[in-house]
C-alpha positions in Angstrom: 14.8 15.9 0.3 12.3 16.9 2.4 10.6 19.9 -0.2 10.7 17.1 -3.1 8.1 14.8 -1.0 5.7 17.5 -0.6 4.9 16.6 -4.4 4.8 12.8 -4.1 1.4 12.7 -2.9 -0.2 16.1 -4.1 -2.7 16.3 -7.0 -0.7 17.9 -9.8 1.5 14.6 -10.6 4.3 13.3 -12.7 5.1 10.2 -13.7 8.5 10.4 -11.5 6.7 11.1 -8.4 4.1 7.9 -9.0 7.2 5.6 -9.2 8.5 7.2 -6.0 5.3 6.8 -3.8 4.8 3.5 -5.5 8.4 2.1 -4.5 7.6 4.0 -0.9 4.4 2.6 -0.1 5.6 -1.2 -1.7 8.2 -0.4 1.4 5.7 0.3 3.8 3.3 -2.4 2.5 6.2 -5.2 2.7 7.0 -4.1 6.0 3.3 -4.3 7.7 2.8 -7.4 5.6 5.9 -9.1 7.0 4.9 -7.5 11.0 1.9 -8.5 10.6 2.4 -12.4 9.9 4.9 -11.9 12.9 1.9 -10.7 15.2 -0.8 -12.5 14.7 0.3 -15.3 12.1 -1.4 -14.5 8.8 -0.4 -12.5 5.6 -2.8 -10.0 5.0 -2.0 -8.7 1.9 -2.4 -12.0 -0.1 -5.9 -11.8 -1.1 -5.5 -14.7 -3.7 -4.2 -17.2 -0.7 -7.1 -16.2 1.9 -10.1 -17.0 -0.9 -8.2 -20.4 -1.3 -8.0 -20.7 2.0 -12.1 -19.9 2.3 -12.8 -22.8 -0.3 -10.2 -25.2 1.5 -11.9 -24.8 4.6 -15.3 -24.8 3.7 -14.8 -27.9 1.8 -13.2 -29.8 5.2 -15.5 -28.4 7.3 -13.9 -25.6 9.1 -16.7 -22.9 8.8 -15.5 -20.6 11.5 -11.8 -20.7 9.9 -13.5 -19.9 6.2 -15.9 -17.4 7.7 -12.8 -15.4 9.3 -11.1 -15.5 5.5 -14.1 -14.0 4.3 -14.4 -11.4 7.0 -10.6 -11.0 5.8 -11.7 -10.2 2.4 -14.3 -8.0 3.3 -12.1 -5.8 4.9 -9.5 -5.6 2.3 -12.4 -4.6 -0.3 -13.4 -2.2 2.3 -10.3 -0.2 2.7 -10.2 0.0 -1.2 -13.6 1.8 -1.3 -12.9 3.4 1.6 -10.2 5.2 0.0 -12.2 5.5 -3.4 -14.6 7.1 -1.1 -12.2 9.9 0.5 -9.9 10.6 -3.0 -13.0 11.6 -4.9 -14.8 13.2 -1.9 -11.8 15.3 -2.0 -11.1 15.9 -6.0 -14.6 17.2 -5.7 -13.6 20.0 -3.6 -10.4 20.3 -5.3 -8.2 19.8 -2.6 -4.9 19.1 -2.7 -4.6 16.7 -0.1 -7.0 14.4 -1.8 -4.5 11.4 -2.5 -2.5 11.7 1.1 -6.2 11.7 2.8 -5.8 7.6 2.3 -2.6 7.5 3.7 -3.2 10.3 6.8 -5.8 6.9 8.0 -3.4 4.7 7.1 -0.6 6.7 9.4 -3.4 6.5 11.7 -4.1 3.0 12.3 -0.7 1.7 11.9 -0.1 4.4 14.8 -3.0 2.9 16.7 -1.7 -0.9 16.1 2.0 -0.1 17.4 1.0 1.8 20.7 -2.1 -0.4 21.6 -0.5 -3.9 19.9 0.6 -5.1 23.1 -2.8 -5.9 24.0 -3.0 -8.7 21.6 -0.8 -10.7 24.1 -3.1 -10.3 26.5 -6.4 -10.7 25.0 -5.4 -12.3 21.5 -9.1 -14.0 21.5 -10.4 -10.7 20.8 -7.6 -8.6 19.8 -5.8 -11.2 17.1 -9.0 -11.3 14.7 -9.4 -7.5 14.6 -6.2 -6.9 14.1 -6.3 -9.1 10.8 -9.5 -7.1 9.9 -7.5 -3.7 10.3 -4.0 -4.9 8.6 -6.7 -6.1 5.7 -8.2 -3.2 5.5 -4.9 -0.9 5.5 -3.7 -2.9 2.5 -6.7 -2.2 0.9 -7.0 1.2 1.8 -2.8 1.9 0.3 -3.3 -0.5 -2.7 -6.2 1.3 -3.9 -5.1 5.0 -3.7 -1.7 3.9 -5.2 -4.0 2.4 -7.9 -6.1 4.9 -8.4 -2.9 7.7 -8.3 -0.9 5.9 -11.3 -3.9 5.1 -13.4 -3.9 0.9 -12.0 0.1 1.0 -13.8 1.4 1.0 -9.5 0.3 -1.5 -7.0 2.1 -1.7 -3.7 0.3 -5.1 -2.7 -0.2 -7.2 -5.2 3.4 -9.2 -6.2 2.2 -11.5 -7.9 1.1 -9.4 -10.6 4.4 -7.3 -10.0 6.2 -10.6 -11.1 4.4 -11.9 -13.9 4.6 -8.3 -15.4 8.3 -8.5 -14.9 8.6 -12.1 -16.2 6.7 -11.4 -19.5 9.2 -8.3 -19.9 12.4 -10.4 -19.2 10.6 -12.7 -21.9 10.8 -9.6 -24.3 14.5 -9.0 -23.6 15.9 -12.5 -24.0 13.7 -13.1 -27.0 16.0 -13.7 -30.0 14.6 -11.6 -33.1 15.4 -13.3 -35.8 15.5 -11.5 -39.8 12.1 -11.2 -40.8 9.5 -8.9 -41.7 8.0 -9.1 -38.7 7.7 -6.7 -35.9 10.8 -6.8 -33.7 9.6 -8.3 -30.0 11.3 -5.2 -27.6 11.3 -5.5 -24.1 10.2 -1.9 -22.3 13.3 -1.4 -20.5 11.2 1.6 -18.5 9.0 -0.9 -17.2 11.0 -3.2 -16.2 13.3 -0.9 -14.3 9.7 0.3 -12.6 9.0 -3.7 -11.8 12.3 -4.0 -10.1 12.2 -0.9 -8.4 8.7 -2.3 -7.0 9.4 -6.0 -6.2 12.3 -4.8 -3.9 11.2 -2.5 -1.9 8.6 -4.7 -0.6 11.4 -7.2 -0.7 13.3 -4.4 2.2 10.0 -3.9 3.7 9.7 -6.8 4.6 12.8 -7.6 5.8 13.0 -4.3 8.0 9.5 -5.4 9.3 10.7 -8.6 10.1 13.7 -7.6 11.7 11.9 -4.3 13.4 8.8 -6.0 14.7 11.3 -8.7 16.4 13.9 -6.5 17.7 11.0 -3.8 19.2 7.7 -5.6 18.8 4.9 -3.7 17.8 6.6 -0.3 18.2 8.3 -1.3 14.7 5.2 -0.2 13.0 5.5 3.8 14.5 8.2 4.6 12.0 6.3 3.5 9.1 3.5 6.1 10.3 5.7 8.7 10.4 7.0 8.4 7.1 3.4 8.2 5.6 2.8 11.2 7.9 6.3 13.0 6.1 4.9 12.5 2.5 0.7 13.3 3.4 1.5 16.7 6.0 2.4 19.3 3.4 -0.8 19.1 1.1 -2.9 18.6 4.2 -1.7 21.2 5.7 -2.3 23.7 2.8 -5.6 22.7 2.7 -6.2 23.6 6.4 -4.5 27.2 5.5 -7.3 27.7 2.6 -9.8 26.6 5.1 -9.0 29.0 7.6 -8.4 31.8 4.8 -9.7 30.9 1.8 -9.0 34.4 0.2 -5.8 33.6 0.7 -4.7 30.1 -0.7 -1.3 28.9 -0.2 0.0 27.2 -3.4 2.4 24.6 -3.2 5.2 25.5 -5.6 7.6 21.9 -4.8 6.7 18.7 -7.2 
């Protein structure tokens, strides 16, 4: 298992290997999502519900509540260019790691929010704000590269869109075709598998971040760095060998 996920986030890509990361980092993204509302009491992967929530509150008033939505936003659209910023920087200079780079900072902070998230408890007037900005960020970050990866046919974050694509193929496949000379209405079976595949492993994610984050607390979000360290260490690590011998460059031969 192990030698087939050294492909899953390397440059030369198949189509099987985008579904796989996809349906990993859905996992991964359901499970902060879900840890994170536990923590600090707010979704941060909903986008669509914290711009309704900045109109609702600038509309009754509450200016600090719509300026911390915005901050919210900010962040999410920052992690996205953030790792727009670090894929190209690194298809530039050809390097193999340049889709894991994303996810080797995501590994990071979600490290950095399990070890350290116990001191939300005790200053959560400082801690529980930045921590929104960083979970924001994060799903920006991993939604992006995932984007970027599959050619914007993969998100990890965005549901919503994961359900109406699956609700307009389900409307393909229960359409009755009647005997005309008109074009047949076929549902794409491939994609709807794909859908499936996507909307539930969020759907675990979340419930194994739910269930993790109250059986061990904030520790629940280490495992989740380890297995985006499992899938980014291979390419990363070839690219440190061709750094340190560049006459010599070690090939990754497992996709």
């Amino acid at each position: 298992m192990i030698p087939q996920l050294r492909g899953w986030t390397s440059v030369q890509r198949t189509a099987q290997n985008n579904i796989r990361l996809g349906a990993t980092l859905c996992f991964v993204a359901g499970a902060t999502n879900a840890g994170g509302f536990l923590a600090v009491g707010q979704y941060t992967s909903h986008m669509t519900g914290v711009l309704s929530s900045v109109a609702d509150n600038l509309v009754l008033g509450r200016i600090t509540l719509a300026l911390v939505g915005v901050a919210s936003l900010m962040a999410f659209i920052g992690g996205a260019m953030t790792s727009a910023w670090m894929v190209n920087w690194g298809l530039r200079r050809n390097l193999q790691s340049a889709y894991g780079r994303p996810l080797l900072l995501e590994a990071a902070l979600l490290l950095l929010f399990g070890l350290f998230g116990t001191g939300i408890n005790f200053f959560a007037g400082l801690f529980v704000p930045l921590t929104v900005l960083v979970l924001c960020f994060i799903m920006g970050l991993q939604n992006a590269v995932i984007t970027k990866i599959s050619h914007a046919e993969i998100r990890t974050t965005h549901v919503t869109g994961l359900v109406t694509d699956l609700g307009i193929e389900l409307g393909k496949l229960f359409y009755i075709n009647r005997r005309t000379r008109e074009t047949l209405v076929m549902a794409n079976r491939h994609k709807l598998r794909i859908h499936v595949t996507l909307i539930g492993s969020f759907f675990v994610g979340g419930l194994m971040g739910a269930i993790g984050f109250k059986t061990i607390g904030f520790l629940a979000t280490v495992p989740l760095s380890i297995l985006l360290l499992v899938l980014v260490w291979r390419p990363v690590l070839n690219d440190a060998k061709n750094w340190i011998d560049p006459h010599h460059p070690e090939q990754d031969q497992d996709q």
